[in-house]
Residue, then its C-alpha position, 0 to 999 in steps of 0.5 A: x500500500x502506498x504511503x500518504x507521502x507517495x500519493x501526495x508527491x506521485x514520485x520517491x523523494x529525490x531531494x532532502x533538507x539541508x538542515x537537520x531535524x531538530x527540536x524546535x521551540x515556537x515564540x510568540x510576540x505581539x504584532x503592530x497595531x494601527x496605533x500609526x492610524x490617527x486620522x478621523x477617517x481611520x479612527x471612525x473605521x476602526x472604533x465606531x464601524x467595527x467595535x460595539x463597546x464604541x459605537x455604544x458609547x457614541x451613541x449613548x453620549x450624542x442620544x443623550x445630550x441631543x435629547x437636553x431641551x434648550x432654554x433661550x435667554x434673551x437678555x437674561x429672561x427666558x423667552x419663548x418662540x423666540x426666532x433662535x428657539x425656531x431655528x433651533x427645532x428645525x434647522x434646516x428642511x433635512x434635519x430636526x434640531x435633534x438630528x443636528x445636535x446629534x451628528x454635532x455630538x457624535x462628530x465631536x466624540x469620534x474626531x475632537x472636532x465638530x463644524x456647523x455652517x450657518x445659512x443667513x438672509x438679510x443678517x438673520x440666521x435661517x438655517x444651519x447645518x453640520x458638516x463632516x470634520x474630515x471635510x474641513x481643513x483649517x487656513x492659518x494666517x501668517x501669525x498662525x492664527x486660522x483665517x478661513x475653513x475650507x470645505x471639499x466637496x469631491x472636486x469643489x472647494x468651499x472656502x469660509x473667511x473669518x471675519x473681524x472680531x472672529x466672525x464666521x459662518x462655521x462654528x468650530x467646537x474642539x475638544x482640548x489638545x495640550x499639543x495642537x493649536x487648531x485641532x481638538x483630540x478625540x476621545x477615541x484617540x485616548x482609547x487607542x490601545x485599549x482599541x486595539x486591545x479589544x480587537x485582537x482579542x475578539x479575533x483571536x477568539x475568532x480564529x480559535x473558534x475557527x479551528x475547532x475551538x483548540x490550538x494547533x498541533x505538530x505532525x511529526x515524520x519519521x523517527x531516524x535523523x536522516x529521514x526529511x520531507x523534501x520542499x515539495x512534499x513539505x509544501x504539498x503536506x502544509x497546502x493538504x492539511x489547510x484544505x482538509x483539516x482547517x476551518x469549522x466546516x472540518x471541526x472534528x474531522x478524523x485525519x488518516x496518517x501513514x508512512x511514519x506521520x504522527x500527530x502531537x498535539x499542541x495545548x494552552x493552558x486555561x490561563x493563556x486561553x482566557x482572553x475573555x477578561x483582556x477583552x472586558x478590561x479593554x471595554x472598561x479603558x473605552x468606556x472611561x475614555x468616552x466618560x460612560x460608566x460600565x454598568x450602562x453598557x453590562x460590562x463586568x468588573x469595576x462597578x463602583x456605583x450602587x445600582x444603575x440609577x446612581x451610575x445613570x446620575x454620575x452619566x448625566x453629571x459628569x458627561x452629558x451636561x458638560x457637553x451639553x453646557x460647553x456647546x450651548x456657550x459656544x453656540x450662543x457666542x457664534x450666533x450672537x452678532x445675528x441678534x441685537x439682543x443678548x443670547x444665552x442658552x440654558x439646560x433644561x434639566x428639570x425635563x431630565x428624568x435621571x435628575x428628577x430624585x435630585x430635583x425633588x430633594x431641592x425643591x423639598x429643601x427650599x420649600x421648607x427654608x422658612x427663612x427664605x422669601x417666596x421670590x428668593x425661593x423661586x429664584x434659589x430653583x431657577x425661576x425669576x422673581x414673579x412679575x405681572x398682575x396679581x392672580x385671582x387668590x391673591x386679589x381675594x386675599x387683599x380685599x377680605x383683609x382691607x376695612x369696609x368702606x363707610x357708607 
């Protein structure tokens, strides 16, 4: 009966290894990652399009803060159906003021930068529209300082001039970058290794699953020093093997060895096999770099809070009112030279119903400071001071404790 090497090769071996058979010993080291990968484009492919810990984090924080209802405060008062509040439900024919403020958020997380145009007629603002950051690229002056935005559109360049006093048509949010003057640092960037940290760890589990769940093994030849595989019966063995024995399709498939082959297996210990907690770890560093406490996105370990409320609290606090507050200032500086009076704009956090138990606790601590006036009261929640006419139990009040008139 002929050997399995006789089959493979059709022929005797005439040729033999130069170097002899010894024992052999495996090192392994980590490969390069794309840390080299820093731009916008890269990152989004990366983190956002291809990992569910980051693009949960995204999507958490932009929903969140886009669904903050905005207060408008014309000089100091709050105002409705102000044409500022109208712009700002619906900001253009496309989008409505949620949409905005979520791709504005979202672009903001992932790049550190986030631009918005807006469209005037006759010196007001009609609409307003967010655009890609990696789009944009920033002109600086002679002394450094950015004179334009220019926008590619395929082969078309839009260029945006900035004006005197800092006026522009593009409102640039960044976040802070100690070592760029121009540009913001993402927090994706931040979370660069842990990236990719998780993502070689899912794929190793990936390809383990792909070969039966279990490491490779040895297939030894022959047993005297001078019995070799020639090259061709080597690469015809290897190229066997791979097709018939590799993959999930061929889990469990039983393998025919003649001629002098044996197998021997190659095992890892439970410890080296246990990647799941490498993964969890690099979820955890994502989840702290984007601000998002690992108990909203089910992640194991590190759960400091005492339930999901608390950490729901601790979320709103530390991550989406500070978004929300520091593109609300940026926001109202950029469109104030459209308006004659002073705008601001404000949170409101009582329509956020994960602060409602704080809410409660204050309005029970003012309404029981009998030292506090009613207007000081209504001032210490946030509310002015009341003006207008009196209302119907008050005027009642006032004429039961006037004197009769004679007569």
């Amino acid at each position: 009966m002929a050997s399995l090497l006789d089959r493979l090769t059709g022929r005797a071996p005439r040729r033999t290894k130069a170097v002899r058979q010894a024992p052999m010993v495996a090192f392994h080291q980590p490969g390069l990652g794309f840390f080299s990968d820093r731009s916008g484009a890269g990152l989004v492919h990366a983190g956002y399009h291809r990992n569910a810990i980051v693009y949960r984090c995204v999507r958490l924080i932009s929903e969140a803060a886009a669904s903050v209802a905005w207060t408008v405060l014309v000089d100091g008062t709050e105002r409705k159906a102000h044409p500022v509040e109208t712009l700002l439900a619906r900001p253009n024919p496309r989008e409505s003021g949620t949409d905005l403020l979520e791709a504005l958020y979202g672009n903001l997380l992932l790049s550190g930068n986030a631009y918005c145009e807006v469209i005037t007629a006759g010196g007001a603002p009609r609409e307003l529209h967010a655009l890609r950051p990696d789009k944009i690229s920033l002109v600086p002056g002679p002394d450094g300082w950015p004179v334009a935005y220019d926008y590619a559109t395929g082969s078309r360049l839009a260029r945006f001039p900035i004006g005197e006093g800092g006026q522009t048509p593009i409102l640039h949010l960044r976040l802070f970058d100690p070592l760029d003057d121009h540009y913001g640092f993402a927090p994706l960037s931040a979370a660069q290794v842990a990236l990719e940290t998780h993502d070689a760890a899912s794929r190793w589990n990936k390809a383990l699953l792909d070969n039966s769940a279990r490491p490779s093994g040895a297939l030894v030849y022959g047993t005297s020093e001078n019995t070799n595989l020639t090259d061709e019966q080597f690469d015809r063995l290897k190229q066997e093997l791979e097709s018939a024995f590799q993959g999930s399709m061929n889990a469990g498939r039983p393998i025919l060895l003649e001629g002098g082959l044996d197998w021997k297996p190659l095992s890892l210990s439970p410890k080296d096999m246990d990647f799941l907690e490498a993964r969890a770890g690099a979820a955890r560093e994502i989840a702290l770099a984007f601000g998002v406490p690992p108990l909203l996105l089910g992640l194991p370990g590190d759960n400091t809070h005492a339930n999901y409320a608390e950490a729901n609290r601790a979320f709103w606090r530390t991550t989406i009112l500070p978004l929300v507050q520091r593109t609300q200032g940026a926001m109202a500086h950029w469109l104030q030279p459209c308006f004659t009076e002073t705008i601001r704009f404000r949170p409101d956090v009582d329509a956020i119903e994960a602060l409602a138990s704080e809410r409660e606790a204050l309005w029970r601590r003012v309404s029981a400071a009998s030292f506090l006036t009613e207007d000081e009261k209504r001032e210490a929640l946030g509310y002015g001071r009341r003006t207008g006419a009196l209302d119907i139990s008050e005027v009642a009040a006032i004429l039961s404790a006037s004197p009769t008139p004679r007569g």
